[in-house]
Backbone as JSON Lines, residues from 0, in Angstrom:
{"i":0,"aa":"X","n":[0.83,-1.18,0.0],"ca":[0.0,0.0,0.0],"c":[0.87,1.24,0.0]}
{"i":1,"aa":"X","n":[0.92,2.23,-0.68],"ca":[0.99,3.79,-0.84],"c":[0.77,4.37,0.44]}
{"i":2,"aa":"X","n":[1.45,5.02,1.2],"ca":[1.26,5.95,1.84],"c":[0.84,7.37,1.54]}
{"i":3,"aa":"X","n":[1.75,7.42,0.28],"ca":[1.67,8.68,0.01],"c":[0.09,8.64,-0.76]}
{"i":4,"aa":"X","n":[-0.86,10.38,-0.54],"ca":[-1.72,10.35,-1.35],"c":[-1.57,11.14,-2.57]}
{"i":5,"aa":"X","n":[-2.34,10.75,-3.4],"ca":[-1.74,11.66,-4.44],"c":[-2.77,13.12,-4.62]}
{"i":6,"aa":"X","n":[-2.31,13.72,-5.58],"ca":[-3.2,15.1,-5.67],"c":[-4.32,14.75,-5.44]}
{"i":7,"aa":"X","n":[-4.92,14.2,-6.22],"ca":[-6.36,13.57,-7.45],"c":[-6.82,13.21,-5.82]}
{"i":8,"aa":"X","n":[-6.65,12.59,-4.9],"ca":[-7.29,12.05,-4.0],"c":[-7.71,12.75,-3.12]}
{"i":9,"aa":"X","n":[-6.39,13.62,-2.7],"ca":[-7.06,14.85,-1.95],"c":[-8.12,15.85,-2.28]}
{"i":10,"aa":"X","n":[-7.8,16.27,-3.46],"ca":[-9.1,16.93,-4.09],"c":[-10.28,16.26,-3.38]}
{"i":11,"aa":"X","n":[-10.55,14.83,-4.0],"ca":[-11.9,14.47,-3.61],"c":[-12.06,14.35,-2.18]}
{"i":12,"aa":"X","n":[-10.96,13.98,-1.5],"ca":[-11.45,13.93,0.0],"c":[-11.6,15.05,0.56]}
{"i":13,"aa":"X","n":[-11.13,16.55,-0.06],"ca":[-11.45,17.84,0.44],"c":[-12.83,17.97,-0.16]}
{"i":14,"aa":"X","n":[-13.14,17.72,-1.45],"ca":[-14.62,18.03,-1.85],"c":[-15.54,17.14,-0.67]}
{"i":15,"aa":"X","n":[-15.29,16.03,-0.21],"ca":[-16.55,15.68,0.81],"c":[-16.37,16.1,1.98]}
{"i":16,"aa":"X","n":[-15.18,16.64,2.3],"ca":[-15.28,17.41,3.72],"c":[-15.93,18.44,3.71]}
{"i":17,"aa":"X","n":[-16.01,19.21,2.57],"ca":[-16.6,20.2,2.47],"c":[-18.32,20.19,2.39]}
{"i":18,"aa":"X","n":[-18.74,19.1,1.44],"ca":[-19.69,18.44,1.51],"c":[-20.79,18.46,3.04]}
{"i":19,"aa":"X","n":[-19.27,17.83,3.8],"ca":[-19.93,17.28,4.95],"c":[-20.03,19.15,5.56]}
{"i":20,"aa":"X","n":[-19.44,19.61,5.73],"ca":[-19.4,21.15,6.41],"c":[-20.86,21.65,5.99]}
{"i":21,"aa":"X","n":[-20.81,21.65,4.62],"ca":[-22.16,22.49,3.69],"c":[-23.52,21.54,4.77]}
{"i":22,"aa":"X","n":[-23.68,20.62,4.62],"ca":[-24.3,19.73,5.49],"c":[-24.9,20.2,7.01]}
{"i":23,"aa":"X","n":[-23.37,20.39,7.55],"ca":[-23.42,20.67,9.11],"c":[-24.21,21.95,9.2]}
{"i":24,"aa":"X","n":[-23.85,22.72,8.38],"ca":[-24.03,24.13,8.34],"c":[-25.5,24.19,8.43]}
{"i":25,"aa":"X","n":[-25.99,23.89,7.34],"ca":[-27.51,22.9,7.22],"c":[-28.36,22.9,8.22]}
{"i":26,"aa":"X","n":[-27.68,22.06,8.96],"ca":[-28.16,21.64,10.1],"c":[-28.45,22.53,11.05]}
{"i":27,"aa":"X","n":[-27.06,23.28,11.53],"ca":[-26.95,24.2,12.38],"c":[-28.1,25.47,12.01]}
{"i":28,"aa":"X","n":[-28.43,26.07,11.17],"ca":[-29.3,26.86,10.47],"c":[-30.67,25.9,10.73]}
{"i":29,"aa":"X","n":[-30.92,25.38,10.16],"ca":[-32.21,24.25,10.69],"c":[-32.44,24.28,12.38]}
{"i":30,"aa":"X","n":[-31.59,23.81,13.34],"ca":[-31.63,23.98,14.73],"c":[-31.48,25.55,15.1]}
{"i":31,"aa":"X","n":[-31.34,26.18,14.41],"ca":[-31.34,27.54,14.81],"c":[-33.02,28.27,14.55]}
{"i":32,"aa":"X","n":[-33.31,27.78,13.59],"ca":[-34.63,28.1,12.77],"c":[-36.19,27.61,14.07]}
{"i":33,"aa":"X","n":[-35.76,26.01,13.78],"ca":[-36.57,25.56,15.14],"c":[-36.46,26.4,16.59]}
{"i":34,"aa":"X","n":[-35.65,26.58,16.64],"ca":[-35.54,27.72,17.79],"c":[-35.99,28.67,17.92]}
{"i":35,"aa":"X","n":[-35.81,29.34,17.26],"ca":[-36.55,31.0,16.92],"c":[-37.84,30.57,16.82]}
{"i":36,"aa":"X","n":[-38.77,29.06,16.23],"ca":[-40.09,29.08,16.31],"c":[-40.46,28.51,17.89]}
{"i":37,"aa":"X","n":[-39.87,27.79,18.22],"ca":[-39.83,27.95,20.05],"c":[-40.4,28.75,20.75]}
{"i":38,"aa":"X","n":[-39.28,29.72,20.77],"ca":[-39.84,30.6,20.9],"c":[-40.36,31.47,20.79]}
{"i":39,"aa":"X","n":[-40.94,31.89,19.7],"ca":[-42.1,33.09,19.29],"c":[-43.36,32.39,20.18]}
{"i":40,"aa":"X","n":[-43.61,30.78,19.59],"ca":[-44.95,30.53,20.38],"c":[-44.68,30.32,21.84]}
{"i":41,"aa":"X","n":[-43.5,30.18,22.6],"ca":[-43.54,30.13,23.58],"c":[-44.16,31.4,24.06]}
{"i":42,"aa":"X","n":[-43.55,32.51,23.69],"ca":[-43.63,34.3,24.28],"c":[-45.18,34.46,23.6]}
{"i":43,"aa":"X","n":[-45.37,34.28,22.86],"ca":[-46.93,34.4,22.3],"c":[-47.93,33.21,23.63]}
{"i":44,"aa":"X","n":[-47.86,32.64,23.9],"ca":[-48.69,31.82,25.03],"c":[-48.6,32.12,26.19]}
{"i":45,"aa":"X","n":[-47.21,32.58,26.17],"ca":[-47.11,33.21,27.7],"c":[-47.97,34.5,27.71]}
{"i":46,"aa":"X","n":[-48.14,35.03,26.91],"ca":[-48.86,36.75,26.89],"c":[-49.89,36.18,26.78]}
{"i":47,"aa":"X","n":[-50.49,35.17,26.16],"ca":[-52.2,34.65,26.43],"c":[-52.2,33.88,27.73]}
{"i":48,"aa":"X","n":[-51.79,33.0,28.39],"ca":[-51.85,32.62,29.89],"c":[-51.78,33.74,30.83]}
{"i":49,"aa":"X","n":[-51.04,34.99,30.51],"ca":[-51.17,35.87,31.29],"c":[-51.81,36.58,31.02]}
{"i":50,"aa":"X","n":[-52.75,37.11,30.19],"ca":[-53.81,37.81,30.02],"c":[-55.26,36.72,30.2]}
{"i":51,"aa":"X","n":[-55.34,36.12,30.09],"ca":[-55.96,34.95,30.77],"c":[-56.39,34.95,32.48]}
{"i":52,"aa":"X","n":[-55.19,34.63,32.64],"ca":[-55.02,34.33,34.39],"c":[-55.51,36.15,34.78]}
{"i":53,"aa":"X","n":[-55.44,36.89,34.43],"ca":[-55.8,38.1,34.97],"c":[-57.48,38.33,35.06]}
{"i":54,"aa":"X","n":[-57.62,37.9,33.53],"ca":[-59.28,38.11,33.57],"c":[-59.89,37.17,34.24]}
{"i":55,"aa":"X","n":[-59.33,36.01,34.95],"ca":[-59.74,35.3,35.82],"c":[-60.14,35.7,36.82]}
{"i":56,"aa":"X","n":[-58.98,36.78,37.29],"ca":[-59.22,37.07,39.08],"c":[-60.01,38.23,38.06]}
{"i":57,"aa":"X","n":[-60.48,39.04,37.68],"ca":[-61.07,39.97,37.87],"c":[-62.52,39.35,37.72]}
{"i":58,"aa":"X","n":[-62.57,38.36,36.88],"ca":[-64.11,37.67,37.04],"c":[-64.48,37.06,38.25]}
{"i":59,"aa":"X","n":[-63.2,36.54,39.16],"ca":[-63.6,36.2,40.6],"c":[-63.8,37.23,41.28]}
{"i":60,"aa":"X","n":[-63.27,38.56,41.18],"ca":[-63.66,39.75,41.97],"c":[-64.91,40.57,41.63]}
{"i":61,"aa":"X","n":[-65.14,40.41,40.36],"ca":[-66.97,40.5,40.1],"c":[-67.71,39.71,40.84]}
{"i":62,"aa":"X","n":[-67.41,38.65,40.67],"ca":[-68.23,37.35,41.3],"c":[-68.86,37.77,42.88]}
{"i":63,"aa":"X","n":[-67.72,38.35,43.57],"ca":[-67.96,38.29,44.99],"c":[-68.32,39.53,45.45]}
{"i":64,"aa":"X","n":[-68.34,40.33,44.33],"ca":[-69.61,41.65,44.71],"c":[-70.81,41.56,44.15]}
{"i":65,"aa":"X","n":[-71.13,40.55,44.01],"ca":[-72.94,39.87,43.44],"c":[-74.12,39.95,44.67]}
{"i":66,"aa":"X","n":[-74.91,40.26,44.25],"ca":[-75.79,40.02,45.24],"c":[-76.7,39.07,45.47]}
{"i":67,"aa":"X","n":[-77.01,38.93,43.81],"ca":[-78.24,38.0,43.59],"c":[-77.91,36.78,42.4]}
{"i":68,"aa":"X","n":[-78.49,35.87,42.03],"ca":[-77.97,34.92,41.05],"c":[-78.4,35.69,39.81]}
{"i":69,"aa":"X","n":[-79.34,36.34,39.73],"ca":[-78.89,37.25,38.34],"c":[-77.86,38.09,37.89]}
{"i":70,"aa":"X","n":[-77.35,38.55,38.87],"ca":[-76.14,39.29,38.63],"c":[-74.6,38.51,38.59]}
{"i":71,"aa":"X","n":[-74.87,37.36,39.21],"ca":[-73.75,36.35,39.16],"c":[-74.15,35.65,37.65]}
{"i":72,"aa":"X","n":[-75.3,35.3,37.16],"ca":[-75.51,35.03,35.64],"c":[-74.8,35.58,34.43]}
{"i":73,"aa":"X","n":[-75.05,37.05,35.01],"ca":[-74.8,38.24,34.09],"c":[-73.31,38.52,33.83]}
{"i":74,"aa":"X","n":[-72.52,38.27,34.79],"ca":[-71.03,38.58,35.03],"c":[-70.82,37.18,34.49]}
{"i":75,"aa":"X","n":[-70.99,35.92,35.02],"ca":[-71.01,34.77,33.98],"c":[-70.81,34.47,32.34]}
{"i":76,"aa":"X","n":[-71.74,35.24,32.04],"ca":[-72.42,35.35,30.37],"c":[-70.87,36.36,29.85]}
{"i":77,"aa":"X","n":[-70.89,37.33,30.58],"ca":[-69.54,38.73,30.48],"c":[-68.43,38.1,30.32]}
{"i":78,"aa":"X","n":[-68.28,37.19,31.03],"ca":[-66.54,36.85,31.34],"c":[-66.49,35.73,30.26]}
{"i":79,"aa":"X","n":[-67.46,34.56,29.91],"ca":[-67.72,33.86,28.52],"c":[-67.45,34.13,27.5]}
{"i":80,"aa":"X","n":[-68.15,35.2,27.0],"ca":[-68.1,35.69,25.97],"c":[-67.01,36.28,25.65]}
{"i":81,"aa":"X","n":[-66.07,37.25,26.98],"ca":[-64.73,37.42,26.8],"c":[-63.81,36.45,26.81]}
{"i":82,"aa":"X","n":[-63.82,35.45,27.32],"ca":[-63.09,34.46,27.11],"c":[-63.5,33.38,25.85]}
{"i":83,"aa":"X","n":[-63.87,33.54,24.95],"ca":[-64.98,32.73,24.07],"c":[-63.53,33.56,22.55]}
{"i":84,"aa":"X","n":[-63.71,34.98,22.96],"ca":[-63.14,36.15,22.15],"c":[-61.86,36.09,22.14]}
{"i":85,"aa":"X","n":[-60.91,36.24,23.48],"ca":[-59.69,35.42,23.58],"c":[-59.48,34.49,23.18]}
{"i":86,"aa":"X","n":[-60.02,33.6,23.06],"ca":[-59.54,32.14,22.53],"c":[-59.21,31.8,20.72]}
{"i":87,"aa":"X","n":[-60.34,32.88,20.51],"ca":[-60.61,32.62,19.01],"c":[-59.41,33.57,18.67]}
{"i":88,"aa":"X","n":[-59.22,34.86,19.27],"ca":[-58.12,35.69,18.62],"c":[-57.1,35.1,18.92]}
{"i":89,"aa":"X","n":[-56.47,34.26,20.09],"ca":[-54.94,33.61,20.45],"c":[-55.21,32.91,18.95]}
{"i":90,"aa":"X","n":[-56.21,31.79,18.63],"ca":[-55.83,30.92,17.35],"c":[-55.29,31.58,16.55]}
{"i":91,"aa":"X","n":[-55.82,33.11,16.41],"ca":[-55.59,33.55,15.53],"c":[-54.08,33.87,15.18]}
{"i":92,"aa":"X","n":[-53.83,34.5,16.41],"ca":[-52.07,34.85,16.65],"c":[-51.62,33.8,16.34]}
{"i":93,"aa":"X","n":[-51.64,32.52,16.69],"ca":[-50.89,31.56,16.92],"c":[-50.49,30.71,15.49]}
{"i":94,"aa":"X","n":[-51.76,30.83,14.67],"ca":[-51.61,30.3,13.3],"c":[-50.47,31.11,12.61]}
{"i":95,"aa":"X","n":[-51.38,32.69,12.63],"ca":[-50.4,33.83,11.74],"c":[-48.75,33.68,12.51]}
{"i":96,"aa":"X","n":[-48.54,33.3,13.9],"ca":[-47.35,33.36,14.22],"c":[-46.9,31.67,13.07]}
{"i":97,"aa":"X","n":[-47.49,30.55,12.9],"ca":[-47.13,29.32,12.28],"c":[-46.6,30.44,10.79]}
{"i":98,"aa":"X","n":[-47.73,30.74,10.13],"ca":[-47.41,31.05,8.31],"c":[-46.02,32.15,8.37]}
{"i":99,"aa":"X","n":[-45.64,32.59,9.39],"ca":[-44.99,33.85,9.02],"c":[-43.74,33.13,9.57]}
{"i":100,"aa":"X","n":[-43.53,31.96,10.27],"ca":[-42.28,31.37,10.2],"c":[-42.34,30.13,9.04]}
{"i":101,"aa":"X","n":[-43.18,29.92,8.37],"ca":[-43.68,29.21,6.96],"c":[-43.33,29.62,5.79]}
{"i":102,"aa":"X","n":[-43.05,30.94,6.02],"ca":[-42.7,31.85,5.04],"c":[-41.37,32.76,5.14]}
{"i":103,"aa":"X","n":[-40.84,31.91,6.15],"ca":[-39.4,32.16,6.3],"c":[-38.24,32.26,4.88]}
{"i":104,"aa":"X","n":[-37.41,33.31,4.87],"ca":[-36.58,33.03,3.77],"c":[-35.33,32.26,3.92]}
{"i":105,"aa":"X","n":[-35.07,31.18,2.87],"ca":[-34.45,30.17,2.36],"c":[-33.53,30.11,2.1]}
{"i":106,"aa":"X","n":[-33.31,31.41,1.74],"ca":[-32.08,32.01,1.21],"c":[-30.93,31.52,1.75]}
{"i":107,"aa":"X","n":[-30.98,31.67,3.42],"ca":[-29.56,31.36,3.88],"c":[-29.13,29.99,3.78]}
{"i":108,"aa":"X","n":[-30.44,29.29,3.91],"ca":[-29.88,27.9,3.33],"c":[-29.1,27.27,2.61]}
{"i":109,"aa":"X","n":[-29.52,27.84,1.56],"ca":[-29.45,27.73,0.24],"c":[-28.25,28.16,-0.37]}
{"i":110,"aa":"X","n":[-27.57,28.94,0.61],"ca":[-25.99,29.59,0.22],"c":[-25.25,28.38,1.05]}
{"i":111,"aa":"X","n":[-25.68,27.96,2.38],"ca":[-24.84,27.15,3.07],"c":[-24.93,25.71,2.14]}
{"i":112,"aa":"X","n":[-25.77,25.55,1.96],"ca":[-25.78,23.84,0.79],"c":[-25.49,24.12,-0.55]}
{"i":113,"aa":"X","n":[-25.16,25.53,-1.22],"ca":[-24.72,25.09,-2.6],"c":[-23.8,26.48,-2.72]}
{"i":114,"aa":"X","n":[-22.77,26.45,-1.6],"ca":[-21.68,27.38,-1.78],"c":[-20.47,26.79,-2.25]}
{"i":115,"aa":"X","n":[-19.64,27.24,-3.19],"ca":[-18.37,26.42,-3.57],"c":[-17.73,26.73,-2.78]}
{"i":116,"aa":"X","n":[-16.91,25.31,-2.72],"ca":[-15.22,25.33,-1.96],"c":[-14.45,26.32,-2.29]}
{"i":117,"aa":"X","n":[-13.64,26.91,-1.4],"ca":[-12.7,27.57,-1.54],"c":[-11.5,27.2,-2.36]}
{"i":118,"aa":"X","n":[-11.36,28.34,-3.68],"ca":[-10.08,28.2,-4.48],"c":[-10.56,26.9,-5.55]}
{"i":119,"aa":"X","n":[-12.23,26.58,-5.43],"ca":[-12.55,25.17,-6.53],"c":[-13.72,25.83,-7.59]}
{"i":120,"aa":"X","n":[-14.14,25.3,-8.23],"ca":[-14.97,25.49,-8.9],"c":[-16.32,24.31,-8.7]}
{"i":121,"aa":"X","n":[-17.36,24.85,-9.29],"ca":[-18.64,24.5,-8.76],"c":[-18.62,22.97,-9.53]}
{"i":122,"aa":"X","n":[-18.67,21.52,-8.69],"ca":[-19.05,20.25,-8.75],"c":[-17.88,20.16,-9.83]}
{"i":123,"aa":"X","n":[-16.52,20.71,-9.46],"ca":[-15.59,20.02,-10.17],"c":[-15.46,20.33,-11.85]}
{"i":124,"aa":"X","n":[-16.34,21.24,-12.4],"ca":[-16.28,21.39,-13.55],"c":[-15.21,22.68,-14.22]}
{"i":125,"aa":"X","n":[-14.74,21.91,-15.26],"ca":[-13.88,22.65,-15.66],"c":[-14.17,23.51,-16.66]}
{"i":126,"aa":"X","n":[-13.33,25.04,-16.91],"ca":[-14.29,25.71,-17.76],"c":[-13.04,25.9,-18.7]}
């Protein structure tokens, strides 16, 4: 066996290291991407649990200045309907927060998986 490698070999074993880099890169951009959607809906749920949990106690603090079961009905029907309204607008946030990381640009991808090697030309072709 040869120890020595020759040109021709290195070439190709630098083209799949590079390969493998374009790859990693990939990846790393991908786990970065998932992240950033993490958290948008994380911080988006947290601002609906906490606007939530508030109109809670204030519907328990209606509650306990009632006098009569009509007025406990009435504050009932109030806090429903506001919470009926919340719910439907969080979907709403929550989708538009899905399409607008759906509609993320590609771009950077797309430079990390089809950038040439340094000092090579693109898939080895000669001009």
């Amino acid at each position: 066996m040869n120890k020595h490698v020759s040109g021709a070999e290195r070439g190709v074993a630098s083209s799949a290291q590079g390969a493998e880099a374009h790859g990693f890169d990939a990846m790393t951009w991908g786990a970065e991407e998932a992240l950033k959607a993490m958290v948008a809906y994380q911080v988006e749920s947290l601002r609906f649990i906490a606007r939530r949990t508030y109109c809670n106690l204030e519907f328990m603090r209606h509650l306990r200045h009632c006098s009569n079961w009509q007025e406990i009905a009435q504050v009932q029907q109030s806090w429903f309907k506001e919470c009926s309204a919340d719910y439907g607008e969080e979907l709403s946030r929550l989708a538009s927060t899905g399409f607008q990381l759906a509609q993320s640009d590609f771009a950077p991808l797309q430079r990390l998986m089809y950038r040439h090697p340094r000092g090579g030309n693109a898939g080895g072709v000669r001009g």
